[in-house]
N, CA, C and O atoms as a DFTB+ gen file, in Angstrom:
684 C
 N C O
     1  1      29.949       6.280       2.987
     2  2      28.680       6.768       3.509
     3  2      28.286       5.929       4.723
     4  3      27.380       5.096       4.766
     5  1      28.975       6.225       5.533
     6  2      28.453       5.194       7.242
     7  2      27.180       6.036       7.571
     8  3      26.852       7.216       7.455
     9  1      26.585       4.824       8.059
    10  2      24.927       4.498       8.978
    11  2      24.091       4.764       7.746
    12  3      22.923       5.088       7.963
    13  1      24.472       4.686       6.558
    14  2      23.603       4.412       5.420
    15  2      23.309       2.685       4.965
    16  3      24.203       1.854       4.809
    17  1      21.605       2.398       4.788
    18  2      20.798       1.539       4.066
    19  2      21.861       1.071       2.884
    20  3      22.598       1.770       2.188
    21  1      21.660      -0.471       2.910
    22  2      21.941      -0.784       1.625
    23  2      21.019      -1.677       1.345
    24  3      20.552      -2.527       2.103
    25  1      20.714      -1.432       0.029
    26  2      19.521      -2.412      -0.549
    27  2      19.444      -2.939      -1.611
    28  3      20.105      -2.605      -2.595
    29  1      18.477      -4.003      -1.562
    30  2      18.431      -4.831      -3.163
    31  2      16.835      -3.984      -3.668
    32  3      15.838      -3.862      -2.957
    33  1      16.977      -3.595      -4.793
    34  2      15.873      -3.145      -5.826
    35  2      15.246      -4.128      -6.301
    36  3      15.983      -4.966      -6.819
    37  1      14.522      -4.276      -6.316
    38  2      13.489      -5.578      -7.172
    39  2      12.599      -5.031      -8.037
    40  3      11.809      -4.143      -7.716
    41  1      12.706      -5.637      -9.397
    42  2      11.407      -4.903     -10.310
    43  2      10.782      -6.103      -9.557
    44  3      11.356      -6.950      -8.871
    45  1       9.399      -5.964      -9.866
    46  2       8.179      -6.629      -9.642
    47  2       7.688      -7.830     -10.621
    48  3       8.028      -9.012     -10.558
    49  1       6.956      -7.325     -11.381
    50  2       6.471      -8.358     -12.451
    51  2       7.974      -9.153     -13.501
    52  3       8.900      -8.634     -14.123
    53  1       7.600     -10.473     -13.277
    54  2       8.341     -11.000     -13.962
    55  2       9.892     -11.381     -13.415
    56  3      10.777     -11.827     -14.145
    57  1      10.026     -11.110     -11.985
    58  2      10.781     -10.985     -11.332
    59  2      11.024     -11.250      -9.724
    60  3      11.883     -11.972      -9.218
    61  1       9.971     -10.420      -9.040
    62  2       9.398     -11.123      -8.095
    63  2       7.935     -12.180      -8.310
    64  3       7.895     -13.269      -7.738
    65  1       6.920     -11.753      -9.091
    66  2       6.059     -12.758      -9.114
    67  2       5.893     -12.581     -10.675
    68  3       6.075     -11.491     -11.216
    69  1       5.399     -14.158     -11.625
    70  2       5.132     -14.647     -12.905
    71  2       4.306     -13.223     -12.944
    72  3       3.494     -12.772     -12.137
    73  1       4.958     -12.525     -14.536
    74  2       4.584     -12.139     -15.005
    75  2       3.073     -11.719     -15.648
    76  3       2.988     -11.918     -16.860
    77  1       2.073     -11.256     -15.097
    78  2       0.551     -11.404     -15.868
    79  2       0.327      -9.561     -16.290
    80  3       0.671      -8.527     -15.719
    81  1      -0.363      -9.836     -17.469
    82  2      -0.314      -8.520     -17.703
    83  2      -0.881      -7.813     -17.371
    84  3      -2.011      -8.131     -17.001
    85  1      -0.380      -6.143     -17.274
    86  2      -1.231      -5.211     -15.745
    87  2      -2.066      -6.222     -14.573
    88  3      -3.284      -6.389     -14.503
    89  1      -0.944      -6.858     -13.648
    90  2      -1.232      -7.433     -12.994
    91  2      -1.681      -6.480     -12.123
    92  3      -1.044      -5.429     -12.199
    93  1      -2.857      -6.502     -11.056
    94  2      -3.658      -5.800     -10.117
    95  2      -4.060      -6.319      -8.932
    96  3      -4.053      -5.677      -7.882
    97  1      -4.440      -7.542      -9.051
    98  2      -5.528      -8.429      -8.433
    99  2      -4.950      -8.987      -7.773
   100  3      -3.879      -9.132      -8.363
   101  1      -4.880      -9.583      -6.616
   102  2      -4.229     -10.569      -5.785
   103  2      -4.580     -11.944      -6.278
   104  3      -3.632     -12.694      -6.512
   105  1      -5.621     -12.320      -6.442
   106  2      -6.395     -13.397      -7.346
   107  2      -4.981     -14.003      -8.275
   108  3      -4.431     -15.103      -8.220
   109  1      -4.741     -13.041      -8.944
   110  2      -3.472     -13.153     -10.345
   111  2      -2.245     -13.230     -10.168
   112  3      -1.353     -13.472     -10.981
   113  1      -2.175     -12.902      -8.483
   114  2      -0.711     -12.850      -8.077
   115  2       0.238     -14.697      -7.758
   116  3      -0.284     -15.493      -6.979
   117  1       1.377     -14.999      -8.384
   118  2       2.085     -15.716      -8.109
   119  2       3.401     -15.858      -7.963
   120  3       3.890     -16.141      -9.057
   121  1       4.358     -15.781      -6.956
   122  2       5.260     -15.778      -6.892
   123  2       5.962     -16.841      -7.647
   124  3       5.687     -17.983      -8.017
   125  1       7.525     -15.599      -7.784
   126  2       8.193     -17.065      -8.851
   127  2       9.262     -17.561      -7.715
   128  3       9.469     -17.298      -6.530
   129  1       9.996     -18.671      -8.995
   130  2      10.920     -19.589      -7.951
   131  2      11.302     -19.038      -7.230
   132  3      11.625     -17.914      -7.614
   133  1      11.532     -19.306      -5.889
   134  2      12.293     -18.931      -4.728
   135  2      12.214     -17.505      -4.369
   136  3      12.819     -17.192      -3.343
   137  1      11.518     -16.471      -5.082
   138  2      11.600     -15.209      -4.542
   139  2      11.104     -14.951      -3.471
   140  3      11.424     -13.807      -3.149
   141  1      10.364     -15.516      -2.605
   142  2      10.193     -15.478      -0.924
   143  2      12.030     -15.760      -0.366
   144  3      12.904     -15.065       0.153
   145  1      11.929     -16.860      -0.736
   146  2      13.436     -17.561      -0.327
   147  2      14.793     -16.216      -0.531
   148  3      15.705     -16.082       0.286
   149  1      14.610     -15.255      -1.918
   150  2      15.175     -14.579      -1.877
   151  2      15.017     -13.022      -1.233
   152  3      16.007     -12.306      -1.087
   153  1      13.587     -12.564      -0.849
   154  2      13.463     -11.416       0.084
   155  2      13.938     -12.133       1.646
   156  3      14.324     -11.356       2.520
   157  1      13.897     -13.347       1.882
   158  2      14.409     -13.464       3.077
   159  2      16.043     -13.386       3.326
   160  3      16.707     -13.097       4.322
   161  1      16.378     -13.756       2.033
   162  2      18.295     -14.077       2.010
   163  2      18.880     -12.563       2.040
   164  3      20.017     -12.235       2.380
   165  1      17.807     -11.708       1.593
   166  2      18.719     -10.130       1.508
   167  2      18.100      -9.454       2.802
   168  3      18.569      -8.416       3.271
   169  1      17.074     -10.082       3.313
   170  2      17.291      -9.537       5.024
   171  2      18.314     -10.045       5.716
   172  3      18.933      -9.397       6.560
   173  1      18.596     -11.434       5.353
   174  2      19.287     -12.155       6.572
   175  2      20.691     -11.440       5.956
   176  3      21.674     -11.584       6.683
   177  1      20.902     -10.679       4.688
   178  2      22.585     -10.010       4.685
   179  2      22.525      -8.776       4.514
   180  3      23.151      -8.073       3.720
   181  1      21.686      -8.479       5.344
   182  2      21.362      -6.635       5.683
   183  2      20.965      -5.600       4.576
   184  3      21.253      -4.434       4.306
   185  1      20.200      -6.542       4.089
   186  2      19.809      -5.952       3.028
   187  2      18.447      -5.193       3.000
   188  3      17.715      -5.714       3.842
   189  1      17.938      -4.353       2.478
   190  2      16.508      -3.943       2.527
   191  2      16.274      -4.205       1.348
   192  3      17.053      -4.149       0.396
   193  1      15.002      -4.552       1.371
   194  2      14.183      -5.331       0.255
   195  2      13.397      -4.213       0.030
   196  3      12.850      -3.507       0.877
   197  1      13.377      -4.068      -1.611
   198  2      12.496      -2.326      -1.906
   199  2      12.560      -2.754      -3.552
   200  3      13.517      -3.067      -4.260
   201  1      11.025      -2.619      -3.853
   202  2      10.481      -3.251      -5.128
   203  2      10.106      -1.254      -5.864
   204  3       9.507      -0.278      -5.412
   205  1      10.985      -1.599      -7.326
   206  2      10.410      -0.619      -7.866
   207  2       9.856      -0.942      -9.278
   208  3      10.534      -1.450     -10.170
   209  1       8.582      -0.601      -9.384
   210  2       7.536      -0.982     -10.868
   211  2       6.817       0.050     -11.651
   212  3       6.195       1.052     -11.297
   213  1       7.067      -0.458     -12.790
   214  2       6.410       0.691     -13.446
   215  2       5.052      -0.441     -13.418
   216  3       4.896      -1.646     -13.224
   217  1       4.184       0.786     -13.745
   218  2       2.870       0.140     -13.949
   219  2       1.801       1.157     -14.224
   220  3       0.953       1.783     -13.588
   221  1       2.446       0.977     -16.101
   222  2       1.489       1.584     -16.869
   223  2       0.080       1.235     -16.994
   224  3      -0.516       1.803     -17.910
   225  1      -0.597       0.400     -16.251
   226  2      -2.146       0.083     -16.204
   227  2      -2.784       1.164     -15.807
   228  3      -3.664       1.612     -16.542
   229  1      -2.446       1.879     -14.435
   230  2      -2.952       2.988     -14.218
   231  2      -2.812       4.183     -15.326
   232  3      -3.751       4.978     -15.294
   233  1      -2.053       4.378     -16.057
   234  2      -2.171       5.654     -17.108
   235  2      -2.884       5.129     -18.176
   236  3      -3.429       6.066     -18.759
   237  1      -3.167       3.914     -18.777
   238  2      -4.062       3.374     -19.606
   239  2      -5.037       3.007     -18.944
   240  3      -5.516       1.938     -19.321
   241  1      -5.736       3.704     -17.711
   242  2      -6.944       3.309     -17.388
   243  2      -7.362       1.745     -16.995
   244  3      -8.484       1.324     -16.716
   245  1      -6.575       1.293     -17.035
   246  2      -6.820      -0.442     -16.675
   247  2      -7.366      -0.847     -14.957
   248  3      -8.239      -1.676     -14.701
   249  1      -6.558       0.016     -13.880
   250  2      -6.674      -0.182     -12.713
   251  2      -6.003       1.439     -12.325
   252  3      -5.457       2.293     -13.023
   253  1      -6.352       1.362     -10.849
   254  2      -6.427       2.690     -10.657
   255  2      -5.061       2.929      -9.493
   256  3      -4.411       1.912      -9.250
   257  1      -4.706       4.012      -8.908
   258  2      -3.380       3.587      -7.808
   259  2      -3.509       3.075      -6.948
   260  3      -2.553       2.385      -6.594
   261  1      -4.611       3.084      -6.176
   262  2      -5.241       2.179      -4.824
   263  2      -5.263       0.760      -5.546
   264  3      -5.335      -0.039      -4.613
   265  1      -5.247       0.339      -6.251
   266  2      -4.957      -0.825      -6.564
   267  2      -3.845      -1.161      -6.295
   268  3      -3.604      -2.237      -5.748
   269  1      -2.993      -0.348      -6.611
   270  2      -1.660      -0.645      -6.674
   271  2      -1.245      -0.963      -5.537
   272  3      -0.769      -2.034      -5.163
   273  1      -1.475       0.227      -4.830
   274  2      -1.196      -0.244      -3.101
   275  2      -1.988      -0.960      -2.422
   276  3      -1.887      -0.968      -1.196
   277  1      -2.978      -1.740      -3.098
   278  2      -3.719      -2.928      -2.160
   279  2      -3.004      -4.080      -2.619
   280  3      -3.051      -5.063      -1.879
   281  1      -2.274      -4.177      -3.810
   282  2      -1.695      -5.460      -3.833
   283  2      -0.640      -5.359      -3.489
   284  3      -0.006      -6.404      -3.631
   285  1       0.072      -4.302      -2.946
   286  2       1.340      -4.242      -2.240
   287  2       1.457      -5.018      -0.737
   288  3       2.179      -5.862      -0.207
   289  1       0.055      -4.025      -0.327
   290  2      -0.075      -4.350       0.929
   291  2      -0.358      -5.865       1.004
   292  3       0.021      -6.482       2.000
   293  1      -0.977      -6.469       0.045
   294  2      -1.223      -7.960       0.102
   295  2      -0.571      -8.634       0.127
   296  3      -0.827      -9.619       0.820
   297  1       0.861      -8.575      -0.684
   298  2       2.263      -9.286      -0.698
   299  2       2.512      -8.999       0.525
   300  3       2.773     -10.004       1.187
   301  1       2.541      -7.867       1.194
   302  2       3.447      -7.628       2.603
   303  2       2.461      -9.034       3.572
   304  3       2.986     -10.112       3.849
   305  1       1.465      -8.783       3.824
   306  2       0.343     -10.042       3.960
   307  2       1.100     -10.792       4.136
   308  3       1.844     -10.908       5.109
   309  1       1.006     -11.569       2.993
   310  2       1.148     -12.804       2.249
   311  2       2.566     -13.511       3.174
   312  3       2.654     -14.494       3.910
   313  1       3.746     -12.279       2.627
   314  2       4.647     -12.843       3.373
   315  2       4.927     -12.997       5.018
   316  3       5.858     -13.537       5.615
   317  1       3.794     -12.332       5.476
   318  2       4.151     -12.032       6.839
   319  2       3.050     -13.412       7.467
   320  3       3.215     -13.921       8.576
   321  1       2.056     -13.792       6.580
   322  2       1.511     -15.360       6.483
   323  2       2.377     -16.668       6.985
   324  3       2.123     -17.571       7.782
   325  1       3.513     -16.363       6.159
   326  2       4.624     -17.199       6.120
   327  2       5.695     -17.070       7.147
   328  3       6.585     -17.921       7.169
   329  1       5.694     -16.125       7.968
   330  2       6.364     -15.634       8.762
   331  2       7.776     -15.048       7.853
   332  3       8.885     -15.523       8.095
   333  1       7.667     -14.445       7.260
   334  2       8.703     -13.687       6.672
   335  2       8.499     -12.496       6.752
   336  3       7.312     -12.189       6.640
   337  1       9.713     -11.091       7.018
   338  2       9.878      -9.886       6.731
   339  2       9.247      -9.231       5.845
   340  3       9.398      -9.501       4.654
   341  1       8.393      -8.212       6.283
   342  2       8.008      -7.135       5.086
   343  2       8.867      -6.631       3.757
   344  3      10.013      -6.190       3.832
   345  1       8.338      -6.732       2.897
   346  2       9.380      -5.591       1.725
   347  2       9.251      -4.357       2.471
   348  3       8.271      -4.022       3.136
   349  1      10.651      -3.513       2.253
   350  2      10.531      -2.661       2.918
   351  2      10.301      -1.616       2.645
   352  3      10.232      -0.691       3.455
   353  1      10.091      -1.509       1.161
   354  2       9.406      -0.202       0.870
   355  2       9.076      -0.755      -0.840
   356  3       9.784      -1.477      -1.542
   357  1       7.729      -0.111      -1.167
   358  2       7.437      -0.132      -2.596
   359  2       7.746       1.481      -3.922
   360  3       8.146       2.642      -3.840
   361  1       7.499       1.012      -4.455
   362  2       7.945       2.523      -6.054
   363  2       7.015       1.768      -6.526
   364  3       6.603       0.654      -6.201
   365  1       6.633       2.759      -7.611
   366  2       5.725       2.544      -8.111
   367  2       5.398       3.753      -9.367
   368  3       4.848       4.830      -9.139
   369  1       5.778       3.381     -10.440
   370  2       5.054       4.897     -11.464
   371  2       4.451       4.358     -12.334
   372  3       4.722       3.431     -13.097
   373  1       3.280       5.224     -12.135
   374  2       2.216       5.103     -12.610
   375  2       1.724       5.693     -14.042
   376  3       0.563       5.754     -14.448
   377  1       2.765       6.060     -14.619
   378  2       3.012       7.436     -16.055
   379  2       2.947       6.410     -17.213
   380  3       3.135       5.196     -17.136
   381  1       2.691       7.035     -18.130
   382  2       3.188       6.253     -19.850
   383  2       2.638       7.658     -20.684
   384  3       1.616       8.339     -20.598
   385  1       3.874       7.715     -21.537
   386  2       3.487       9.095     -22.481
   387  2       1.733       8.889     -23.553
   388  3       0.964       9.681     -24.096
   389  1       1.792       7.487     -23.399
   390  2       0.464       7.259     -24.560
   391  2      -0.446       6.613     -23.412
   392  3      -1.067       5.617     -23.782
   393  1      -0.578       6.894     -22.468
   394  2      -1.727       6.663     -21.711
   395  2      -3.128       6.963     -21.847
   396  3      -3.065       7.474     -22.965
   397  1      -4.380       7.026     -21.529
   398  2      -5.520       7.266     -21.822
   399  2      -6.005       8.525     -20.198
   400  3      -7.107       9.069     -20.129
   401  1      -5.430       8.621     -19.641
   402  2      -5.685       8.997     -18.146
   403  2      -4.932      10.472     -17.927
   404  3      -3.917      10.586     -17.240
   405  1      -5.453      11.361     -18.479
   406  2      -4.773      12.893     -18.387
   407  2      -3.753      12.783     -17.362
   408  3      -2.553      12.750     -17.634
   409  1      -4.226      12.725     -16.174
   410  2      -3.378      13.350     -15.386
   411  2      -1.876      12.248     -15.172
   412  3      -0.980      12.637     -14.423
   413  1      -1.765      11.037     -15.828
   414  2      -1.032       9.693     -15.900
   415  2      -0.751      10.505     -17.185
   416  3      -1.325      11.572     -16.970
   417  1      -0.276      10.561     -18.191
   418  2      -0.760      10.721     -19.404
   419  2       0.655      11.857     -19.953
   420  3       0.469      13.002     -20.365
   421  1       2.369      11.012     -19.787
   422  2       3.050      12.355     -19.290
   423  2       4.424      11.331     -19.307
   424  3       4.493      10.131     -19.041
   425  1       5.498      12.303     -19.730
   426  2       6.959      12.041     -19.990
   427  2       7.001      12.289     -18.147
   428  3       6.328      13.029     -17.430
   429  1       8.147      11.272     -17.815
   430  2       8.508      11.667     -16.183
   431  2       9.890      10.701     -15.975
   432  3      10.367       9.742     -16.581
   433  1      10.199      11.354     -14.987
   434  2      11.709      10.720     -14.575
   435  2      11.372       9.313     -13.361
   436  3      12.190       8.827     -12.579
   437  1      10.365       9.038     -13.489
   438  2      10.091       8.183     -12.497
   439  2       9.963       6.616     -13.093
   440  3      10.066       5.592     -12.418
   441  1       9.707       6.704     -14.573
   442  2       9.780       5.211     -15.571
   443  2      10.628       4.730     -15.848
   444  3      11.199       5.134     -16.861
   445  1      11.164       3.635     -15.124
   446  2      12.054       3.177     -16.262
   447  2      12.065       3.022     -17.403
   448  3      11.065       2.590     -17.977
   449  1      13.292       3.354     -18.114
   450  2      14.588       3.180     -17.410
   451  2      15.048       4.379     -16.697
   452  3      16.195       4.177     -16.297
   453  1      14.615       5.558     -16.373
   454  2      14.746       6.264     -15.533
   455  2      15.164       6.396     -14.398
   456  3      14.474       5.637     -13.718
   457  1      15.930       6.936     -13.717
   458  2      16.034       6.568     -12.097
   459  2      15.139       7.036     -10.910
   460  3      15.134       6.680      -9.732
   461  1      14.313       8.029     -11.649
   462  2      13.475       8.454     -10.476
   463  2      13.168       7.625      -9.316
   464  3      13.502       7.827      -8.149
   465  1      12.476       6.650      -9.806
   466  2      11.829       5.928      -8.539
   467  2      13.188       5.168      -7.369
   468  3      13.000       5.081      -6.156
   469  1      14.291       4.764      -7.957
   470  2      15.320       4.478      -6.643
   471  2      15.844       5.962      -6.519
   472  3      15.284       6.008      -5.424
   473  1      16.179       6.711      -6.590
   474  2      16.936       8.258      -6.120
   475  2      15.888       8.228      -5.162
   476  3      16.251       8.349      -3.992
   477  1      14.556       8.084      -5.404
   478  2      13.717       8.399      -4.565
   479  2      13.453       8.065      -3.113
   480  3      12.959       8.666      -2.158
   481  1      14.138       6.500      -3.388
   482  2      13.711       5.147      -2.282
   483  2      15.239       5.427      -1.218
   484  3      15.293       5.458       0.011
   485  1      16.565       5.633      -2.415
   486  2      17.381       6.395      -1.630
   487  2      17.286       7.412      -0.561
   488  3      17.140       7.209       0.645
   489  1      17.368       8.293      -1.050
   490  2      16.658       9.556      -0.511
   491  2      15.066       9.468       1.003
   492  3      14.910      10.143       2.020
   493  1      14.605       8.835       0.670
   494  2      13.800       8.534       1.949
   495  2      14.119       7.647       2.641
   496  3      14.303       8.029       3.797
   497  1      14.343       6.196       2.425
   498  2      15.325       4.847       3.195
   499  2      16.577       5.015       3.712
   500  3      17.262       4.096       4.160
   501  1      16.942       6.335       3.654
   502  2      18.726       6.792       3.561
   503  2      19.522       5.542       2.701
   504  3      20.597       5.484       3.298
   505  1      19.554       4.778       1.897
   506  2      19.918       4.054       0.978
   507  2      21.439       4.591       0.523
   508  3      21.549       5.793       0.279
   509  1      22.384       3.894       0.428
   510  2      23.622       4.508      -0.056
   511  2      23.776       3.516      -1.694
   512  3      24.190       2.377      -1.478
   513  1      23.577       3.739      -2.783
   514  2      23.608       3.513      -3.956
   515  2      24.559       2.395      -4.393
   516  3      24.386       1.362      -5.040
   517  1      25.655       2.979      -3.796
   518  2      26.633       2.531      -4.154
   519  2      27.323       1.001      -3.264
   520  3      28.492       0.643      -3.399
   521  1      26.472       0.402      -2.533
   522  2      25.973      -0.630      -2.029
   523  2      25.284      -1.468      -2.608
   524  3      25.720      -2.610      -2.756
   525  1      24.094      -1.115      -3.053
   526  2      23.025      -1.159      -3.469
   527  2      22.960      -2.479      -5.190
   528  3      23.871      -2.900      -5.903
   529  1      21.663      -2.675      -5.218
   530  2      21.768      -3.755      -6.191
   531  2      20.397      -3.147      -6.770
   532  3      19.601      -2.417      -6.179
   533  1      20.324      -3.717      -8.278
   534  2      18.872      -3.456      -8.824
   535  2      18.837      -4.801      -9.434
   536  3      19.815      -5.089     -10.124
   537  1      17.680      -5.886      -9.285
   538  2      17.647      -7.028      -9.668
   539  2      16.215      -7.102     -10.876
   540  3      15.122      -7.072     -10.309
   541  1      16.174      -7.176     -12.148
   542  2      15.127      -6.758     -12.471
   543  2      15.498      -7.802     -13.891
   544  3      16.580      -8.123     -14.382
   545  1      13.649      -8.248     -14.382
   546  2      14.071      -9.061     -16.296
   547  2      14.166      -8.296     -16.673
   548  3      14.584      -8.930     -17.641
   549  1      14.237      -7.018     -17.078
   550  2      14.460      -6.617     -18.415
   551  2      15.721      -5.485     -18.400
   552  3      16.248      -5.126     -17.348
   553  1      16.042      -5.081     -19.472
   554  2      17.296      -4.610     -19.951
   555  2      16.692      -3.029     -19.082
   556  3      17.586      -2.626     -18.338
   557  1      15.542      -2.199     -19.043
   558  2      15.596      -1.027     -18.930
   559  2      15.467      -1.269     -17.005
   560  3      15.635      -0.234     -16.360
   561  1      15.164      -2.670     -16.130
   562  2      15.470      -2.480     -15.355
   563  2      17.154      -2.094     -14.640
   564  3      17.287      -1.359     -13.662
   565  1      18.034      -2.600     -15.191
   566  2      18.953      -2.733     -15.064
   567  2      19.761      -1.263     -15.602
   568  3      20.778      -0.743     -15.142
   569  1      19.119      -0.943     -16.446
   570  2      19.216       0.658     -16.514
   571  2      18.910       1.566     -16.144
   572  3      19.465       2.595     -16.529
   573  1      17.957       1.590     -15.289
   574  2      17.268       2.103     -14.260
   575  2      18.399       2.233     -13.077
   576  3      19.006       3.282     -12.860
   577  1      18.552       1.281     -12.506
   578  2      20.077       0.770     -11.705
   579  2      21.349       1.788     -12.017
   580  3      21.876       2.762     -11.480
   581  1      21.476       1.210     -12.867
   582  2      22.873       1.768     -12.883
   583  2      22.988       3.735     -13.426
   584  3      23.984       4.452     -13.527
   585  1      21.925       3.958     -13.598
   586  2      21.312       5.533     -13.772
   587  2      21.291       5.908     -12.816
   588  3      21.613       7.096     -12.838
   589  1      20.974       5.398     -11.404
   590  2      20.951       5.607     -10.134
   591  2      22.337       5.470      -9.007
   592  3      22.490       5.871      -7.853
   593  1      23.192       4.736      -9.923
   594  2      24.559       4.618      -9.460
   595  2      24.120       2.934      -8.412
   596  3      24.587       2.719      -7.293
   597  1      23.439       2.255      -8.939
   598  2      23.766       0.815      -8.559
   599  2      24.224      -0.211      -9.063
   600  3      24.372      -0.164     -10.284
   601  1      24.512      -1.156      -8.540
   602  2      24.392      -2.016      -9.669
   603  2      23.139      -2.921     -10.478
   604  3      22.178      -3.486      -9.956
   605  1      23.444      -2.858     -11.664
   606  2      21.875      -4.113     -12.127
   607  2      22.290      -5.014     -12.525
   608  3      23.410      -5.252     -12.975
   609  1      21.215      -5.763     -12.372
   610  2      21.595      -7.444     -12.366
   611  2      20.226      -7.908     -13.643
   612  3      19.013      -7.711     -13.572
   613  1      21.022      -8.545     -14.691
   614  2      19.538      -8.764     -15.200
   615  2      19.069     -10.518     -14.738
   616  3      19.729     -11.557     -14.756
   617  1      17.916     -10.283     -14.421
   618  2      17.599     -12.289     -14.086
   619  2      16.524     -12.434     -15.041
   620  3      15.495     -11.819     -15.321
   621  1      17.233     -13.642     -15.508
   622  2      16.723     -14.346     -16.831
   623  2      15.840     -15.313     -16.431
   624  3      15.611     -15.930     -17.472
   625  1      15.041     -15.949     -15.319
   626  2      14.255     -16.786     -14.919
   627  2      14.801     -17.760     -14.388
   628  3      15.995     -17.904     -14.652
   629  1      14.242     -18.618     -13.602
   630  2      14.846     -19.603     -13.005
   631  2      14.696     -19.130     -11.455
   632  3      13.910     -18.190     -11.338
   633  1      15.231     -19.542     -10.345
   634  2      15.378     -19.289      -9.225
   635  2      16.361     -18.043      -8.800
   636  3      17.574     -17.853      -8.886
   637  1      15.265     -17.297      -8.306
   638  2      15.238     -15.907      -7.982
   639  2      16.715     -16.391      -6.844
   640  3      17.883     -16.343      -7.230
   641  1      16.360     -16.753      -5.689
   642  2      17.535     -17.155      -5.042
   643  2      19.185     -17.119      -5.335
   644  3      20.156     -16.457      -4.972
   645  1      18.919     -18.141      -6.136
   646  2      19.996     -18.671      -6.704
   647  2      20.804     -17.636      -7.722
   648  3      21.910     -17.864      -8.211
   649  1      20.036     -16.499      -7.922
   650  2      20.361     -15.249      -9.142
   651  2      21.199     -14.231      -7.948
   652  3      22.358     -13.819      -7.903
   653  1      20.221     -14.088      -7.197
   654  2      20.742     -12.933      -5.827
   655  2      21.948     -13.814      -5.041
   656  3      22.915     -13.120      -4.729
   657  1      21.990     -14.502      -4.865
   658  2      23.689     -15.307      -4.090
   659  2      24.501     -15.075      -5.552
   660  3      25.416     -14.296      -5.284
   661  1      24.534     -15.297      -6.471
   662  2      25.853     -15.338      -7.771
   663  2      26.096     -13.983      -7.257
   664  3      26.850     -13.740      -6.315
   665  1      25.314     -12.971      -8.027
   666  2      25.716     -11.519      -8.220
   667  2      26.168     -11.196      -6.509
   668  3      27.337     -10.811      -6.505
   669  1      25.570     -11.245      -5.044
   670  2      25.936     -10.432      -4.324
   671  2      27.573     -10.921      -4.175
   672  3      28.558     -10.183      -4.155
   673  1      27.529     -12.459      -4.073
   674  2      29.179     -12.981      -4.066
   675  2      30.340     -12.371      -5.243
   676  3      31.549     -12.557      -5.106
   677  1      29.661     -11.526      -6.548
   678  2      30.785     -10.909      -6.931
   679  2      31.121      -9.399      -6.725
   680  3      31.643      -8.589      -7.492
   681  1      30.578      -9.254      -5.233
   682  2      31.265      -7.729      -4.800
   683  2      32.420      -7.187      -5.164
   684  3      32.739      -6.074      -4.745
């Protein structure tokens, strides 16, 4: 697939920044080890940086989607504070079958472990999959990934960095 995107997937919570639950708030936001260090290492190897999250807060009524995308936009901020590269694109589903929020409130192909949300990021980023990485803690990120025809990587904590150099060096 020439003049196609290749990219690293990032779940969000727990992955790019400490885990807090239905995190919303910028207030609450903290990045973990080295994950600045690591959205910069997958620009500097042509990588596009593209975060996909579920975030069932919005279907349980907790926070609403403009939330969602104000703390997106705040990370993009944040890093561009630092003089670092934008993420280059966010996902985001907002669904859970036991939600409180009708119109949230719904089976969808967009949750992980689902692939909706990268087919998606594919498909608009021109993204070629099969390049491509999904870096995420938990088991249904990584299933998410490879549902999508990438690879997943599960990271167990520690330095985000140091997780993204092992896995891209075993191409």
């Amino acid at each position: 697939m020439a003049n196609k995107n290749r990219a690293i997937f990032f779940d969000r919570d727990g992955t790019l920044n400490v885990e807090v639950d239905y995190l919303y708030r910028p207030e609450d936001f903290r990045w973990m080890p080295e994950a600045v260090e690591a959205l910069r290492y997958c620009h500097e190897q042509g990588y596009l940086a593209v975060v996909i999250t579920n975030q069932s807060g919005v279907a349980r009524g907790f926070y609403h989607e403009e939330d969602v995308v104000r703390l997106h936009r705040w990370m993009n901020r944040q890093l561009a504070e630092m003089g670092e590269q934008p993420i280059d694109g966010f996902y985001y589903c907002p669904h859970h079958p036991q939600g409180t929020v009708p119109q949230y409130t719904t089976v969808c192909s967009c949750r992980k472990p689902q692939p909706g949300m990268i087919v998606q990021a594919c498909r608009e980023l021109q993204i070629d999959p099969a390049q491509s990485w999904m870096i995420g803690d938990s088991l249904r990120d990584v299933e998410s990934g490879e549902a999508a025809g990438v690879r997943g990587v599960r990271y167990t904590g520690g330095s985000l960095l140091e997780c993204l150099k092992e896995n891209l060096g075993k191409r």
